[in-house]
Structure formats: structure tokens, C-alpha cells
C-alpha positions in Angstrom: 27.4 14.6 19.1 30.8 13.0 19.1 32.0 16.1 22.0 29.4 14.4 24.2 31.0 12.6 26.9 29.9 10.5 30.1 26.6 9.5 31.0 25.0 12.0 28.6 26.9 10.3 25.4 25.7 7.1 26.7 21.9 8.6 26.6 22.2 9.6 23.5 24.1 6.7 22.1 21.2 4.7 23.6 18.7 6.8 22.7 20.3 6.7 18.7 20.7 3.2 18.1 16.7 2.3 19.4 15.7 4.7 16.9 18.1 3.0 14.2 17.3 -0.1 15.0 14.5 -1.6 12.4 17.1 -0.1 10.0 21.0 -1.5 11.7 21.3 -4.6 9.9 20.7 -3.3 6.2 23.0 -0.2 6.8 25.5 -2.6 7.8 25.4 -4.7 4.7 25.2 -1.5 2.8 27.9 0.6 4.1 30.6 -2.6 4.6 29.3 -3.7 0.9 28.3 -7.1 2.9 31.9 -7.6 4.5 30.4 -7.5 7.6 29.7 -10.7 7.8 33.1 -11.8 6.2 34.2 -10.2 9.2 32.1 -11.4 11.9 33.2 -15.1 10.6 36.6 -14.4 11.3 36.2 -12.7 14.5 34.3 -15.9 15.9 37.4 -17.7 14.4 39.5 -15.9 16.3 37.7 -16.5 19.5 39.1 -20.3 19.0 36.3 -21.6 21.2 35.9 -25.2 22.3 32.4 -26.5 20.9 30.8 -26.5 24.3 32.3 -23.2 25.7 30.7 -20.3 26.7 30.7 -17.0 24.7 29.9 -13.5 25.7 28.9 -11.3 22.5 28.9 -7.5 23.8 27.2 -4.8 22.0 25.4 -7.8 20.1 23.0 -5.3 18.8 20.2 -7.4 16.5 22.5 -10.5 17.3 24.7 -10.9 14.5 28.2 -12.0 16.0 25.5 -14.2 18.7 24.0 -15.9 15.6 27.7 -16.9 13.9 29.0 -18.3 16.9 26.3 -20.8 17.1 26.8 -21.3 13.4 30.2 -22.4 14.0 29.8 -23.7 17.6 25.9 -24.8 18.0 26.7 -26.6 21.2 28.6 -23.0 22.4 26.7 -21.5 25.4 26.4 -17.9 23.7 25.3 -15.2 25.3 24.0 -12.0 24.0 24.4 -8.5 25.8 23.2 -4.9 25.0 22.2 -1.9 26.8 19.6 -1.0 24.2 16.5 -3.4 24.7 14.9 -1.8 21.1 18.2 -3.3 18.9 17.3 -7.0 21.1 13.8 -6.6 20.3 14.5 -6.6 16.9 17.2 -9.2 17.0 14.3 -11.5 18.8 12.7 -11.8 15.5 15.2 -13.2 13.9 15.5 -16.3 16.2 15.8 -17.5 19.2 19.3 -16.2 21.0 19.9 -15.9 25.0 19.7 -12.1 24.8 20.9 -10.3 28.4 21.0 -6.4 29.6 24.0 -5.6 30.2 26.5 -2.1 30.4 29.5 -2.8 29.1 30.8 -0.4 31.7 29.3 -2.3 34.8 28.7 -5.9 33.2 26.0 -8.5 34.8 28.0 -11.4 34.8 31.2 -12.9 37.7 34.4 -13.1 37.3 35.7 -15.7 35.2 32.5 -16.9 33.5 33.3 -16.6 29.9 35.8 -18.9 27.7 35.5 -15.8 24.9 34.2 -12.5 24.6 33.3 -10.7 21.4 32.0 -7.2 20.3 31.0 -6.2 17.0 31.3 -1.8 17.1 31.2 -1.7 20.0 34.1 -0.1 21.8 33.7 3.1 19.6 30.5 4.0 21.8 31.7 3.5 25.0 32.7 6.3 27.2 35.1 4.7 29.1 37.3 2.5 26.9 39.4 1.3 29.5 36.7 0.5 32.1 35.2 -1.2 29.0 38.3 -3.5 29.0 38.6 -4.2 32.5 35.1 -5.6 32.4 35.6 -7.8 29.8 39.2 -9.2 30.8 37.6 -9.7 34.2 34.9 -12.0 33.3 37.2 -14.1 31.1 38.7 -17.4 32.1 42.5 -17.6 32.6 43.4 -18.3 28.9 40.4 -17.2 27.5 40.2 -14.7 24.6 39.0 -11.3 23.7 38.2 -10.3 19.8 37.1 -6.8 19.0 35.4 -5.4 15.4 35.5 -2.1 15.4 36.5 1.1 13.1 39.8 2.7 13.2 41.0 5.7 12.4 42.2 5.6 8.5 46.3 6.5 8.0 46.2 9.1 5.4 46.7 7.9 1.8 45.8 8.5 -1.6 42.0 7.3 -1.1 41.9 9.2 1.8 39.8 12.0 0.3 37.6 9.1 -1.3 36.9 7.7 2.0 36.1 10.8 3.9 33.4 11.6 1.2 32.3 7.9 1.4 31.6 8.8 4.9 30.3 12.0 5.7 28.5 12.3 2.1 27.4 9.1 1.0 27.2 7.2 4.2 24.7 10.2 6.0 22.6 11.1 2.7 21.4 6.9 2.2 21.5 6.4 6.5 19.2 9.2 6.2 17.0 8.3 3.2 16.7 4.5 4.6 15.9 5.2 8.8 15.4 8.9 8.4 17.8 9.8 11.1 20.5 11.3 9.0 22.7 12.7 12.3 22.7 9.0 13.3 24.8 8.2 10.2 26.7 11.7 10.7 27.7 10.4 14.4 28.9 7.1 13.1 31.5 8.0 10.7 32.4 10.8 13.4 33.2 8.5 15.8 35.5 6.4 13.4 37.5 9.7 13.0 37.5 9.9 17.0 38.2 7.0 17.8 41.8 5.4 19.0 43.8 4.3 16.3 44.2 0.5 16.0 47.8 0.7 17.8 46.0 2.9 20.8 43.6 0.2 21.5 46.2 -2.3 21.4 48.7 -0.1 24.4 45.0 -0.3 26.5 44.1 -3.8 25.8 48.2 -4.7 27.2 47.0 -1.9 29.9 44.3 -3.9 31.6 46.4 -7.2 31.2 45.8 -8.9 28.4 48.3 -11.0 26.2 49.4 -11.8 22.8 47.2 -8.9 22.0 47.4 -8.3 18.1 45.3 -6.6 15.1 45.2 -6.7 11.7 43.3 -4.1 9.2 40.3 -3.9 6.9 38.9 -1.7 4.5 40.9 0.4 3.2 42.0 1.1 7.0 38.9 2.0 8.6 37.8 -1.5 10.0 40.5 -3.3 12.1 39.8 -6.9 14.2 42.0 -6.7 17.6 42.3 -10.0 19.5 44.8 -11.4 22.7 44.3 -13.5 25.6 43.7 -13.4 29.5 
């Protein structure tokens, strides 16, 4: 699935993730061993928003990053886009979040209308990485601040061939058994392995014009949390 590219890899991204989505959240927790949300506290730390500003979560998918911003911030105007109006649905149950349509290609929104922008795996789905950027560096303030959760590509190491089986074994047989849409879980770790390396995305976030751009790594290597500035 990962050789699709263009506006049929956005169908079937789409087209995946509604069919995933009574299931996201629990894979999540089961496949980060409940980091996630370790993560997803430190990314809205590194948005350094004012209490009152306004926050753009992209990709919010069931809400998650949405949710921990207002944890932090609960006077922050936070606002929660996706393309896939099944992943919202479900995120709707869960409370009450200002949930908005949005292609992270083409976004909804004008320039210069968000003090922070975040996206939780995201970027790894996008077909157009860089357009992806522009969009998000032109709706951001002047000094306002992007933060991006995403996979990486692992450097090769002695656990390498502990992590490759954690994902194309273990991670596709339990995605599988828990949504029954085992080539769901097979794209995902796919697209980690096809993804830019954590260096790459930092040369195209400095591309599009953002600043003080800088990452650090997770998990063994395979998660990494890029941030800089407008």
C-alpha cells in the first residue's frame, strides 16, 4: 500500500483509518506500551502556548493531542482538524472538542491564525510532505510554533531485528485480531520504514522557513518529536 501515491494513497489512507477507527486509541496504547500519552504531554509542552492562545491540532484523529492541550491550557482556543469524519465521530464521544474538516494539504483556516500547531502521526500519511509544511507554517503567527509526533526511520543497531519483528509480526497479528484489518497494521509499520528519517524532516521543516527547528528521539528510535518556530 505504501507504493501508493497521490490522491489514490490519500483514498486509501482515508478509507483505512474510518475503518480503524472504533479500534485507534487502544492500538495506540498497545503498540507505544501507553507512551503515547507521555508523548503527547510533551509535545503540548513544547508548543509553549500562552493560556489563552489558539491551537491547531492536525491529524487530531479521536482527539487525543486536542484533549491534552486543554488539560494543560483549558482557557486555550483548540481546534481539532481531520480529513476522516469516522476517527471525529468517534473522538465526539469522548467529550466535547471543536472538531473541524480539514486537508492538511489545502487547510480551512487564514494565514496567521494559529499561536501553535500540533500533529500527532500525522506527517507519515501525507502525500505531499512539503505542501503539508507550507500549510502549517502559513497559518502560524510570526513566532508561533510547530511540534510534530511522528515515526522515524530506526538507525540500525543491535535491536534492530527485535524491532522489525515487533512490527511487521507482532504489531499486524494483534492490529488484526483487535479491528480485524490486519493490512491496516501492515501499512503502518510500512510507512515508519518509508518515511524521512528524523534529520530529513528537519532540512524540509528549515525548507518552508521555519526556525530553531530541532528533534529529539523515542523508542528505541522509531518515534521522534520535531519542533521550531515561524
Amino acid at each position: 500500500m505504501t507504493q501508493l501515491t497521490g490522491h489514490e494513497r490519500a483514498q486509501y489512507v482515508q478509507s483505512m483509518f474510518t475503518k480503524i477507527a472504533h479500534r485507534y486509541d487502544l492500538m495506540n496504547r498497545l503498540m507505544t506500551g501507553g507512551m503515547d500519552i507521555r508523548w503527547r504531554k510533551e509535545v503540548i509542552q513544547l508548543a509553549k502556548v500562552r493560556p489563552n492562545a489558539s491551537l491547531l491540532d492536525l491529524g487530531t484523529g479521536t482527539g487525543d493531542l486536542a484533549r491534552e492541550a486543554l488539560t494543560q491550557f483549558p482557557k486555550a482556543r483548540v481546534t481539532a482538524a481531520d480529513f476522516t469524519l469516522e476517527m471525529m465521530r468517534v473522538g465526539k464521544k469522548n467529550g466535547d472538542l471543536n472538531f473541524s474538516s480539514a486537508d492538511a494539504l489545502n487547510l480551512p483556516f487564514k494565514d496567521k491564525t494559529f499561536d501553535a500547531v500540533v500533529s500527532g502521526f500525522l506527517m507519515r500519511n501525507v502525500t505531499d510532505v512539503q505542501q503539508a509544511l507550507k500549510e502549517q507554517h502559513r497559518i502560524l503567527k510570526p513566532g508561533g510554533r510547530i511540534v510534530i509526533l511522528d515515526t522515524t526511520r530506526p538507525k540500525k543497531n543491535l535491536l534492530s531485528p527485535f524491532i522489525k519483528f515487533h512490527m511487521h509480526v507482532i504489531i499486524p497479528f494483534v492490529g488484526g485480531l483487535l479491528s480485524g484489518m490486519r493490512d491496516a497494521y501492515e501499512y503502518l509499520p510500512d510507512t515508519t520504514e518509508n518515511f524521512l528519517t528524523a534529520e530529513a524532516l528537519t532540512v524540509r521543516m528549515v525548507a518552508v522557513g521555519f526556525r530553531k527547528v530541532n528533534f529529539k528521539r523515542l523508542m528505541f528510535g522509531t518515534i521522534a518529536i520535531h519542533w521550531g518556530e515561524k
